[in-house]
C-alpha positions in Angstrom: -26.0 -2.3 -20.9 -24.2 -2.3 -17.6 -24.5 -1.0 -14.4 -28.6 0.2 -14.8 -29.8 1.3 -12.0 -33.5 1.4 -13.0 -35.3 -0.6 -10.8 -32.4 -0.4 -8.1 -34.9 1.7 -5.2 -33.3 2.6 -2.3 -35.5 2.6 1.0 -33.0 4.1 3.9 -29.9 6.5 3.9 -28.2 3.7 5.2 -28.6 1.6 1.8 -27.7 4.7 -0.3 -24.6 5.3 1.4 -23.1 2.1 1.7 -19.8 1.3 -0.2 -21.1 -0.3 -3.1 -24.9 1.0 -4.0 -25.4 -0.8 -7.5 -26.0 -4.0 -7.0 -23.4 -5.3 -10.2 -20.5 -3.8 -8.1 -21.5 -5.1 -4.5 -21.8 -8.9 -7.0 -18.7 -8.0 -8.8 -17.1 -7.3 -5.2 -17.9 -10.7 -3.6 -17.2 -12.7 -6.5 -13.5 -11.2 -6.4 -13.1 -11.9 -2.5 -14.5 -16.1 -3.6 -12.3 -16.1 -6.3 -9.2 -14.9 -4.1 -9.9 -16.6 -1.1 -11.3 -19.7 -2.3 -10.0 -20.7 -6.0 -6.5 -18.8 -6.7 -5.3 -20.7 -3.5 -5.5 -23.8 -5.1 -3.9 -22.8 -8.0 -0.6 -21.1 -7.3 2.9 -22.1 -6.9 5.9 -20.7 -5.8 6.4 -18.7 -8.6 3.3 -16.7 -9.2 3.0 -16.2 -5.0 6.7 -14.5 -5.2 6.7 -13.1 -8.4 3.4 -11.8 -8.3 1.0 -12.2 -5.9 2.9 -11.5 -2.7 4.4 -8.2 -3.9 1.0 -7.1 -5.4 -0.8 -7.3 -1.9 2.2 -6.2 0.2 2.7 -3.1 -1.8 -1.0 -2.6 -2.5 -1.1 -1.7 1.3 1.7 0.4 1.4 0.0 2.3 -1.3 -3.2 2.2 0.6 -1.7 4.2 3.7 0.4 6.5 1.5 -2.8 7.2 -0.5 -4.2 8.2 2.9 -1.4 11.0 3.9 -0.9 12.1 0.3 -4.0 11.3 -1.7 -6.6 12.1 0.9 -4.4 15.0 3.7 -2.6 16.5 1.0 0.3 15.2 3.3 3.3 14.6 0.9 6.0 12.5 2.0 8.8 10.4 0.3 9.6 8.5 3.9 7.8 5.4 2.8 11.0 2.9 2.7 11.8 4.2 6.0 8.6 3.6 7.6 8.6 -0.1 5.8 11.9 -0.4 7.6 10.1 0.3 11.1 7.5 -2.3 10.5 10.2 -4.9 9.6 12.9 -4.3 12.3 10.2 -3.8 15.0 8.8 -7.3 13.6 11.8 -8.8 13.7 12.3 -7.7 17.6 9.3 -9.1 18.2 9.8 -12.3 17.0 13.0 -12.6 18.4 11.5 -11.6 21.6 8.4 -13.0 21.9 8.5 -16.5 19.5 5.6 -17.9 21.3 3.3 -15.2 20.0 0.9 -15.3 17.0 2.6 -13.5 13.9 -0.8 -11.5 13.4 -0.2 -10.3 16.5 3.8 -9.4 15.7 2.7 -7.7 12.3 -0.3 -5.8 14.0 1.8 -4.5 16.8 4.7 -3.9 14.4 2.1 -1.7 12.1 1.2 0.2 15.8 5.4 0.4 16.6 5.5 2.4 13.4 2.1 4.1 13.6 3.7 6.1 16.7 7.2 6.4 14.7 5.2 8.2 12.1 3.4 10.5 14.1 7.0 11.9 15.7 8.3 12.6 12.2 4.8 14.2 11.2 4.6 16.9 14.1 6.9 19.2 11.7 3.6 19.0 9.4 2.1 21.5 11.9 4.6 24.1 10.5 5.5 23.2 7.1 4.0 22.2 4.1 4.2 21.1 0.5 7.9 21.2 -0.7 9.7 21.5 3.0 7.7 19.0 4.3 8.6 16.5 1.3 12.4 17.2 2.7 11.5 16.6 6.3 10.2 13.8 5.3 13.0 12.9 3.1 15.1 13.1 6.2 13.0 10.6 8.3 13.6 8.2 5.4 17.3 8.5 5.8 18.0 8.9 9.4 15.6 6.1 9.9 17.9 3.8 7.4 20.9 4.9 9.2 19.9 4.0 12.3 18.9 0.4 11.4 23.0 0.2 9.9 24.4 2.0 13.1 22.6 0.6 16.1 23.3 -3.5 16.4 20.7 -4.2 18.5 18.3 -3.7 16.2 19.6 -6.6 13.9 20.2 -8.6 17.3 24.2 -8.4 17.2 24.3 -10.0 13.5 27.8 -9.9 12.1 26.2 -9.4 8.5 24.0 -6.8 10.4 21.1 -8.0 8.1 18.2 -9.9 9.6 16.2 -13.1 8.7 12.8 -14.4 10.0 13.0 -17.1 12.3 10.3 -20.0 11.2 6.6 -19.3 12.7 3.8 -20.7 12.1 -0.4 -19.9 12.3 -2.7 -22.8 13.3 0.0 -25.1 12.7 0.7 -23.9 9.3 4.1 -22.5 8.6 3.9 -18.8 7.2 7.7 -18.1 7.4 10.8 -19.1 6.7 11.8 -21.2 3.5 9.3 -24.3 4.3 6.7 -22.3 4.0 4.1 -23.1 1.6 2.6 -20.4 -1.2 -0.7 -20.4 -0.4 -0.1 -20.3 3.0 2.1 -17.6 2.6 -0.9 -15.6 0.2 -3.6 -15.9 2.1 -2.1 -14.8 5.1 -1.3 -11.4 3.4 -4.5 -11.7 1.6 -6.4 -11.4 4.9 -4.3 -8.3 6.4 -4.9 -6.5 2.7 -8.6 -7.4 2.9 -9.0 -5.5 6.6 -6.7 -2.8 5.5 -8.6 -2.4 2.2 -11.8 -2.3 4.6 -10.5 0.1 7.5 -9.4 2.7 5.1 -12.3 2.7 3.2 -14.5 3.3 6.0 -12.3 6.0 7.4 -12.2 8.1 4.3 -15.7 8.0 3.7 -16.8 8.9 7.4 -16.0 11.9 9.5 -12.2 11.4 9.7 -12.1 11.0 5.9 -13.3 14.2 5.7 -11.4 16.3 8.1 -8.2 15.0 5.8 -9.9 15.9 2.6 -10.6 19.2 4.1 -7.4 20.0 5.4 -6.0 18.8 1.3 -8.2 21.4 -0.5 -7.9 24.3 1.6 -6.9 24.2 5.4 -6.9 27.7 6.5 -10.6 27.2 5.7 -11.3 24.1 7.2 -9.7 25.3 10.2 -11.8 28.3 10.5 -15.3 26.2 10.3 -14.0 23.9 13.1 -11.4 21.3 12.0 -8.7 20.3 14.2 -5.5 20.5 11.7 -3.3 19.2 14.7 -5.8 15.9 15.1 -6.3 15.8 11.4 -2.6 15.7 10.3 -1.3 13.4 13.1 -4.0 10.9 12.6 -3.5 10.7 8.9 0.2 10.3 9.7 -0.7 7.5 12.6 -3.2 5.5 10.3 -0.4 5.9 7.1 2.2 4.8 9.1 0.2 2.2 10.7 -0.5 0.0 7.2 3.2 0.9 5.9 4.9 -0.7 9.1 2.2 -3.7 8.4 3.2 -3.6 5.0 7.4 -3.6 5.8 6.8 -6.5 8.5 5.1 -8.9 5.8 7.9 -7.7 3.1 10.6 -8.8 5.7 8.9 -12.3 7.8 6.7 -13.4 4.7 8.3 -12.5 1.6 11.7 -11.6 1.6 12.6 -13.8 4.7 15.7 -11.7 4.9 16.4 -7.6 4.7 19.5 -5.5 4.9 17.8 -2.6 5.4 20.1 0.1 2.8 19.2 -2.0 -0.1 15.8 -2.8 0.7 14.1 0.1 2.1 16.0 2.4 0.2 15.1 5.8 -0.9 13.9 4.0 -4.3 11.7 1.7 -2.3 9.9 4.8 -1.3 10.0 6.2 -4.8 8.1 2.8 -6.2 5.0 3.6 -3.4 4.3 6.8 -4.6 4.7 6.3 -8.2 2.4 3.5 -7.4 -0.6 5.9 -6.3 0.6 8.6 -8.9 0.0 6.2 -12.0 -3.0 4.6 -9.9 -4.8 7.8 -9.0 -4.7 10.4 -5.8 -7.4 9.9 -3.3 -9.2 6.4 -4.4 -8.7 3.2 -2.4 -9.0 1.5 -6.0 -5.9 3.5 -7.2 -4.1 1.6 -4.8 -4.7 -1.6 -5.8 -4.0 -0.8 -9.7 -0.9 1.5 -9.2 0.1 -1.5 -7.1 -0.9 -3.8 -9.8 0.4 -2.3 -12.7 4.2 -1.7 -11.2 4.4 -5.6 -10.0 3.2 -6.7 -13.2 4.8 -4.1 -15.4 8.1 -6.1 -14.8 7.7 -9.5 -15.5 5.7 -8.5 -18.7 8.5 -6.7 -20.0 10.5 -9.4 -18.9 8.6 -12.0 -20.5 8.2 -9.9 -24.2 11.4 -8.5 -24.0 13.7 -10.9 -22.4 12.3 -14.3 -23.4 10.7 -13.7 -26.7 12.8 -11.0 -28.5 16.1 -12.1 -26.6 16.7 -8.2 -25.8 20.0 -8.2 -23.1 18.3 -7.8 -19.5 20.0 -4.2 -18.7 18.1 -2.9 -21.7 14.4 -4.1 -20.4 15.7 -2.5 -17.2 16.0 1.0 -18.3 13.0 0.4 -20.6 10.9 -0.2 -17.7 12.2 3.1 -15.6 11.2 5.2 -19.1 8.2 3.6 -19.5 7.6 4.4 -15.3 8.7 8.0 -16.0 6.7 8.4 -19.6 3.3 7.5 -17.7 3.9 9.3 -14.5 4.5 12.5 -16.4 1.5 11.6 -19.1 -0.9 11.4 -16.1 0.3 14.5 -13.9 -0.7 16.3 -17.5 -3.4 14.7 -18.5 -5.2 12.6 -15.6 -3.9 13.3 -12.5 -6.0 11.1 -10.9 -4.7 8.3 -12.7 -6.0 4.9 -13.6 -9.0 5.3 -11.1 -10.2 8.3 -12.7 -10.0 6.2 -16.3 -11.8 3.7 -14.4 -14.9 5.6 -13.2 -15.1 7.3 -17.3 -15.6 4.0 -18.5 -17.8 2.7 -16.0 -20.2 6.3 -16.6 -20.1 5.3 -20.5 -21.2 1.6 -19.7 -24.1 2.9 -17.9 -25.6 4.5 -21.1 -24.1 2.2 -24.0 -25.3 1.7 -26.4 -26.7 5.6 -26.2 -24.0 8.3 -26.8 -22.8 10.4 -24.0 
């Protein structure tokens, strides 16, 4: 019934191989993008961009660059928050420093601060692997923290030593700071999570995609028919780090407004990110997006059923939510490890030959 491809001819390599080769999915594709750029805008308020839409495309890139060192290298790490916390303190700096700049040019260069940051804590993936790198990694996640608490000049002298986004604005239109308005504030994420979403899905599908996916499945073999693990592993670690420290910098100057960096970018923060592409799916760009999806919305759900309908006390739908997190990341490592994305390509195969049986 859906997605036939009869009739669907193909005429060049180029057309075969592009992102989206059935014709309902490249459709499907651009009427999402119209809807998000050109309808939702119009619709939202204050709540719905801070309760929901902001965190969903913030941590929807996060998870994008994770997914890249851990879904796509075989790269694990559990420095996420950390990394965040570079993007957002090297954003702040540059704010602070430079307020006559554009913010996409604070966020971008923040994302490229943190890149470099990432690839100095991933040169002990050239030794270690699985398990020990995890707990290098770890590491990163709290020295990096530390050093945010202990150093003042990274919070400019603040006697709180937490820092808040001065007021900026793009084209006239205020993107930070409290006057700034939700849509503003949405599409201006919008637009870094559409390039991201576009950069890393070219990179995975073209030769640096798969020098990482090589490296994943078996790297004593892809090194021996000619792939670089030192250019491999470092670049997966520079491009990860790179959307993270985008993703900390719009957390801190667009959403939050105002970090202390032990609370925020905790070791839980990095925890959320890769339970995000754990329940979403390993190794798919669209895992991202509904890991990210289903943790931001998972919340307020609960919330609404719980708290607001059956009066349950708000501690209880707290711990509910962490059981339920824990219930369906251990439910998918068994069962689907790769996760939502994986369910999502099943049914997609069965609409193809409804009503026939497989």
């Amino acid at each position: 019934m859906f997605y036939r491809e009869a009739g669907d001819f193909k005429t060049s390599y180029v057309d075969d191989n592009q992102t989206f080769p059935i014709k309902f999915d490249r459709y499907r594709y651009y009427v999402v993008l119209a809807v998000a750029f050109g309808i939702i805008p119009f619709l939202i308020n204050d709540y719905w961009a801070n309760a929901l839409l902001l965190p969903f495309l913030i941590y929807a890139i996060a998870a994008i660059g994770l997914n890249i060192l851990v879904g796509y290298c075989g790269q694990v790490s559990l420095g996420t928050g950390g990394f965040m916390a570079v993007g957002a303190y090297a954003c702040y700096k540059l704010m602070t420093a430079f307020p006559d700049v554009s913010m996409f040019i604070h966020v971008i260069l923040a994302g490229g601060i943190t890149a470099i940051v990432g690839v100095l804590f991933g040169l002990p993936s050239l030794r270690i692997k699985g398990f020990y790198l995890a707990v290098a990694t770890l590491a990163a996640q709290f020295f990096l923290v530390w050093l945010f608490n202990r150093v003042p000049w990274f919070y400019n002298y603040s006697a709180s030593g937490q820092i808040n986004a001065p007021e900026r604005d793009v084209f006239g239109i205020i993107i930070t700071g409290p006057n700034a308005p939700a849509w503003a504030t949405y599409l201006f994420c919008l637009i870094f999570l559409t390039i991201c979403a576009i950069i890393a899905r070219n990179l995975t599908r073209g030769t640096t995609g798969r020098t990482w996916m090589a490296i994943r499945d078996m790297d004593i073999a892809a090194e021996i028919i000619g792939v670089n693990p030192l250019k491999a592993k470092l670049t997966a670690f520079a491009v990860s780090s790179f959307f993270v420290g985008i993703a900390g910098a719009l957390f801190f100057a667009v959403y939050l407004g105002a970090v202390e960096v032990g609370e925020v970018f905790g070791i839980q923060k990095s925890f959320l990110v890769l339970f995000m592409i754990i329940i979403g799916g390993l190794g798919s760009i669209f895992g991202s997006f509904a890991g990210a999806a289903f943790l931001v919305l998972l919340p307020v759900v609960l919330k609404v059923t719980g708290v607001d309908l059956l009066g349950w006390p708000t501690d209880i739908v707290a711990h509910l939510q962490l059981v339920i997190v824990g219930a369906l990341i251990i439910t998918f490592l068994i069962l689907e490890p790769h996760g939502l994305a994986q369910l999502w390509r099943v049914a997609k195969e069965k609409l193809r030959l409804w009503p026939f049986p497989h």
